[in-house]
C-alpha positions as CSV (number, residue, x, y, z in Angstrom):
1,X,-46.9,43.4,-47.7
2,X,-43.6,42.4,-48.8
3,X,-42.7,38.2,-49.8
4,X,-40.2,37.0,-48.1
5,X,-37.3,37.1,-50.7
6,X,-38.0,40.8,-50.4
7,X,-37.3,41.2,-47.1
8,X,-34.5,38.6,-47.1
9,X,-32.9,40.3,-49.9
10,X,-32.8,43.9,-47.6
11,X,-30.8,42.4,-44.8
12,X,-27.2,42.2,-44.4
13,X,-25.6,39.0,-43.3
14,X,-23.6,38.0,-40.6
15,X,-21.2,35.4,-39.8
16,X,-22.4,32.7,-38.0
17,X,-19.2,32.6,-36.0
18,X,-19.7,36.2,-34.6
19,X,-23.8,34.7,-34.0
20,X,-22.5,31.8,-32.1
21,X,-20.1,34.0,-30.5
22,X,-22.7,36.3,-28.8
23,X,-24.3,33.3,-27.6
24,X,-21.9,31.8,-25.7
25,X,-20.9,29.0,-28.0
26,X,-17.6,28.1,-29.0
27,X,-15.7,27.5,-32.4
28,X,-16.2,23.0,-31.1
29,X,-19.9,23.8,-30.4
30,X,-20.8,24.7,-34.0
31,X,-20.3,22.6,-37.6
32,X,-20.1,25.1,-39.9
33,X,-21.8,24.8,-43.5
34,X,-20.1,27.9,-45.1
35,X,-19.6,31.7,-43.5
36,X,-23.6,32.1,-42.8
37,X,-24.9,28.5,-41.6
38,X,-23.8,26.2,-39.1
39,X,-25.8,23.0,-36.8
């Protein structure tokens, strides 16, 4: 079984924006913390 830095370390990131985007929520809806992360 692999940890879970191994498996985190396999996956390609995506911007948040382009996350929040496919779930309705607008650029006002989010507060970013870099490209990946937002509240």
């Amino acid at each position: 079984m692999m940890s879970d830095i191994e498996i985190a370390k396999q996956i390609e990131l995506k911007p948040i924006t382009t996350i929040a985007e496919k779930l309705g929520l607008e650029a006002d809806d989010i507060e970013m913390y870099g490209r990946y992360k937002a509240k």
